[in-house]
Wavefront OBJ file of the C-alpha trace (Angstrom):
o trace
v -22.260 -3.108 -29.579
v -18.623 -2.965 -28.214
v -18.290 -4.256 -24.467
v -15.639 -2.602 -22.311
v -13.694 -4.618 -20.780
v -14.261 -4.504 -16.676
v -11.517 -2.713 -14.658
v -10.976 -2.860 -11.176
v -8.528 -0.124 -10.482
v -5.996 -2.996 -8.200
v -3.352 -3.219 -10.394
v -3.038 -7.674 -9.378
v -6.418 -8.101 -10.093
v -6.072 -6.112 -13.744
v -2.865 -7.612 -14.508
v -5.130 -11.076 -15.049
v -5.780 -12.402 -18.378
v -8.887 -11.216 -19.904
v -10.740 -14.470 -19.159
v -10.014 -14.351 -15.483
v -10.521 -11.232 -15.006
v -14.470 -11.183 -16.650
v -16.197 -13.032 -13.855
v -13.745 -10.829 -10.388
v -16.210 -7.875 -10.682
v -19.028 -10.410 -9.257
v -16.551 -11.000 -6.428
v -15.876 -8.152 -5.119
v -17.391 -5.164 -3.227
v -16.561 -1.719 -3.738
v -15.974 -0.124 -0.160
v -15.108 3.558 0.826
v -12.666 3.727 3.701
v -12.206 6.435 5.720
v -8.704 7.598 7.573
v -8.108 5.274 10.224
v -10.368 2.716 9.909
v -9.319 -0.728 10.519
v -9.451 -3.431 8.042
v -7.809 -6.387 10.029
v -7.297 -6.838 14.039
v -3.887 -8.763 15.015
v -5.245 -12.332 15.859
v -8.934 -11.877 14.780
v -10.379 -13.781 11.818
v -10.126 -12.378 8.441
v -13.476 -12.336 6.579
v -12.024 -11.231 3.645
v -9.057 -9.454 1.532
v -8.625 -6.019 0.260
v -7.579 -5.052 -3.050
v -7.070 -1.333 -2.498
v -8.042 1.079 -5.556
v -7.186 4.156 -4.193
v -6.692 3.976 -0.785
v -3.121 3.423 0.443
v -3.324 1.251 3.781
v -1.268 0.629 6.892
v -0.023 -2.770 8.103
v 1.528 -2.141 11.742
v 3.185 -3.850 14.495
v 1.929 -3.000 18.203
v 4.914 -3.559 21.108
v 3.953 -4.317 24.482
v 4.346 -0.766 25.228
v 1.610 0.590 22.960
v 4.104 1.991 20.406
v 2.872 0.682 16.851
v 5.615 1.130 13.828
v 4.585 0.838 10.131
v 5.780 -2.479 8.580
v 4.246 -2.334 5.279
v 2.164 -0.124 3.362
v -0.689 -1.071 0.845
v -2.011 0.478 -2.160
v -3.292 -0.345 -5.673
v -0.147 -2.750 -6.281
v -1.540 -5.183 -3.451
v -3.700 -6.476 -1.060
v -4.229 -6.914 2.086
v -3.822 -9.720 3.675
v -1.375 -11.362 2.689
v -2.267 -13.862 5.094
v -4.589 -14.746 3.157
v -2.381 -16.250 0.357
v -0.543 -18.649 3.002
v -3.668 -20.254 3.865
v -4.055 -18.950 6.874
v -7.099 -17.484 8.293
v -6.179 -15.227 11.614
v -4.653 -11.768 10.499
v -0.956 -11.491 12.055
v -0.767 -7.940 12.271
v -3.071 -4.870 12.231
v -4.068 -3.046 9.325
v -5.781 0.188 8.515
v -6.647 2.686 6.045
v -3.900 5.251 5.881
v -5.200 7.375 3.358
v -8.979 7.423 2.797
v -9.815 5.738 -0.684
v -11.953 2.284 -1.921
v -10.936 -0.958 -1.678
v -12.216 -3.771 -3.976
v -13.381 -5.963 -1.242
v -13.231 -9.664 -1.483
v -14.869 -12.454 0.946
v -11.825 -14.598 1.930
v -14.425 -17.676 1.075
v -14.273 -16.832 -2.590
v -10.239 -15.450 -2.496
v -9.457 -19.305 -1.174
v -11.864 -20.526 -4.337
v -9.391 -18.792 -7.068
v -6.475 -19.418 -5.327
v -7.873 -22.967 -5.430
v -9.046 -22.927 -9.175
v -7.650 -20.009 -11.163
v -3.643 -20.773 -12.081
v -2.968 -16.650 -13.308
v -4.857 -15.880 -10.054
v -2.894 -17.778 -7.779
v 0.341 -17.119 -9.628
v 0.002 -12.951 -9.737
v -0.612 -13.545 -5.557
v 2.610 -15.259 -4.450
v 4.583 -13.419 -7.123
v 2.852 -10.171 -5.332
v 3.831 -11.592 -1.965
v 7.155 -12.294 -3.068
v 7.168 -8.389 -4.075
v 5.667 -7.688 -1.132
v 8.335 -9.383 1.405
v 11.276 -8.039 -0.792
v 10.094 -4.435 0.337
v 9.594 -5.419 3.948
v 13.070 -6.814 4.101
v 14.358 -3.392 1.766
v 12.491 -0.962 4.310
v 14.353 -2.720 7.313
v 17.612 -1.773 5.626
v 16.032 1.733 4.811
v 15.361 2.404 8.202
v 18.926 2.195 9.267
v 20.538 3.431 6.831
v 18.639 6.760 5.128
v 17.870 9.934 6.421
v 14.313 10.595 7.704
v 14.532 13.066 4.540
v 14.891 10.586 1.860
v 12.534 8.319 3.891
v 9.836 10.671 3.508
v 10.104 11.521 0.431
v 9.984 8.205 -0.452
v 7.228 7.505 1.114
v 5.522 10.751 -0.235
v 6.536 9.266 -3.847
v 5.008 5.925 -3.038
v 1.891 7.567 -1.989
v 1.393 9.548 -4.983
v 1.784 6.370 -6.908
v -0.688 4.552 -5.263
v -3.795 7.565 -4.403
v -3.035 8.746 -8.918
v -2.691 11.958 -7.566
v -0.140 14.411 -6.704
v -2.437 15.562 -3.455
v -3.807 13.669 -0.644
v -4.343 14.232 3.010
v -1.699 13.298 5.529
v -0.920 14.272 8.863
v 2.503 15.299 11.006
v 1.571 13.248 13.552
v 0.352 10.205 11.363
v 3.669 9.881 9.176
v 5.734 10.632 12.424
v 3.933 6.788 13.130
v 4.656 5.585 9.765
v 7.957 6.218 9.977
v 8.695 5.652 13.405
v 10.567 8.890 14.342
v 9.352 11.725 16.396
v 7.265 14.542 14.916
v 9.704 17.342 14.921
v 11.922 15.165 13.072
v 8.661 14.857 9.990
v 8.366 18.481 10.585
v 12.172 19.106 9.433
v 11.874 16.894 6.842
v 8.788 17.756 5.295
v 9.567 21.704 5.471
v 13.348 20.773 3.653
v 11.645 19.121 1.134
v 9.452 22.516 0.652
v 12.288 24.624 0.511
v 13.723 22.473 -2.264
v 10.653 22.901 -4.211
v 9.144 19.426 -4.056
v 6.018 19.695 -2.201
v 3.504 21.631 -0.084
v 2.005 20.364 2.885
v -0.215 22.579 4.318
v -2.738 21.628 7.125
v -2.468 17.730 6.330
v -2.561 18.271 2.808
v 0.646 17.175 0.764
v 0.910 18.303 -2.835
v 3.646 16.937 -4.937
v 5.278 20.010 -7.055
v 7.874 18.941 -8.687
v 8.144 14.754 -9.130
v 11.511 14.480 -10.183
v 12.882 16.618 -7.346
v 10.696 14.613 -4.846
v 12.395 11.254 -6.860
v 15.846 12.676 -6.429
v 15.547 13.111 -2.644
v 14.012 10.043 -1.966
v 16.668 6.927 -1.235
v 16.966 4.091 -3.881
v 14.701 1.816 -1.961
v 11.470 3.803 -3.875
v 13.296 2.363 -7.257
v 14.314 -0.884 -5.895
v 9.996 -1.599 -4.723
v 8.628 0.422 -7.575
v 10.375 -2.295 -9.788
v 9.597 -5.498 -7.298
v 6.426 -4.895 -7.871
v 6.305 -4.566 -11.226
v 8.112 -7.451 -12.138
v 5.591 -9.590 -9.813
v 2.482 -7.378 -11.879
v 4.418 -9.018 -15.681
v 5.768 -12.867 -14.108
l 1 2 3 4 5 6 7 8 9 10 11 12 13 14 15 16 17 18 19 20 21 22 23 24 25 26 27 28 29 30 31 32 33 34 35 36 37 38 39 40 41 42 43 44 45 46 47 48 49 50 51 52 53 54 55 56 57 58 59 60 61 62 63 64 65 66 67 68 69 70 71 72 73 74 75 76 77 78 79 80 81 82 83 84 85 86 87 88 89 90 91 92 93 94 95 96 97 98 99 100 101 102 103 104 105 106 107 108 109 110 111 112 113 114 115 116 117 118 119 120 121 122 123 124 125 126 127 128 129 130 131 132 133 134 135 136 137 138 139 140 141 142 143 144 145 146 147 148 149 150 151 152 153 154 155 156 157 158 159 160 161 162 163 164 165 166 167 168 169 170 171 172 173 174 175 176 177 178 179 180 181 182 183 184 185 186 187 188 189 190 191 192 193 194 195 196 197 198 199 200 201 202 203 204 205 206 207 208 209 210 211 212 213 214 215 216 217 218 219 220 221 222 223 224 225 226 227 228 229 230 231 232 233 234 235
């Protein structure tokens, strides 16, 4: 009898040799997140670490005003927290579930124990938190730089990427957050890239049409992180 070899649908934990990959599946829970819901409080304890499947989560920044801007975005290429791989145990930002999707879910306990014991394990996480800073630092350029059109349609391309599908839910009001601009100005952008043929979003859904005209419109930071974290998935 042939045994299939256990997947977990995070593209870090499946980029770990066959031997330590075998025994992750008793690590981790599989856990349904719905839009919105928080995975990590700014300053509260982290229990454990995320490995999103396909869910695509939010890490934000909260000013003393209330305002909260995006400053990284999560999905089967990561985890969440990253934290977690610095050895630290309070969560430094907030993080929620952006689109609704599962997680593999890891007690922190047991993440510290490979980190501790596996070598592939450890190495795939700082190589993915290398990744993971290089996009930070490329999305602070990207947000002074690019249009709010090739901003969102890089960030609809990422999404696609990371839900495997060309459809998933999103609201106006929620991407005017992600992208820290008002909602009129997602509006425009969302209804250009209509007109040119690359999506339809229609009552918080967003289907992707046409991927190589949604590629095209998007700015070269989509490239430049799609490849970060690819070379961090092969180191």
């Amino acid at each position: 009898m042939t045994t299939v070899a256990f997947t977990s649908g995070n593209r870090v934990l499946d980029a770990l040799p066959p031997r330590d990959l075998a025994g992750i599946e008793d690590d981790l829970e599989i856990v349904t997140l719905a839009a919105h819901q928080f995975t990590h409080s700014v300053g509260g304890t982290m229990h454990h670490v995320d490995f999103p499947i396909d869910a695509v989560l939010s890490v934000v920044a909260t000013l003393a005003n209330g305002d909260s801007v995006e400053v990284g975005t999560v999905g089967c290429e990561s985890f969440v927290e990253a934290d977690a791989a610095l050895a630290s145990a309070v969560s430094s930002r907030t993080s929620f579930c952006q689109v609704r999707g599962r997680v593999g879910r890891m007690r922190i306990d047991r993440f510290e124990q490979r980190m501790a014991t596996s070598v592939p394990f450890a190495r795939l996480i700082r190589h993915n938190v290398r990744a993971t800073l290089f996009s930070a630092q490329q999305f602070v350029a990207c947000n002074v730089k690019h249009s709010v059109l090739q901003r969102c349609a890089r960030w609809f391309a990422m999404t696609a990427d990371r839900v495997g599908s060309p459809q998933f839910t999103l609201t106006h009001d929620f991407l005017a957050i992600m992208l820290g601009v008002r909602r009129a100005g997602v509006s425009e952008a969302a209804d250009a890239l209509s007109r040119l043929g690359a999506i339809e979003y229609r009552r918080g859904v967003v289907t992707v049409l046409d991927r190589q005209i949604l590629e095209s419109a998007a700015c070269e930071c989509y490239d430049a992180c799609r490849r970060a974290f690819a070379m961090s998935l092969s180191s």
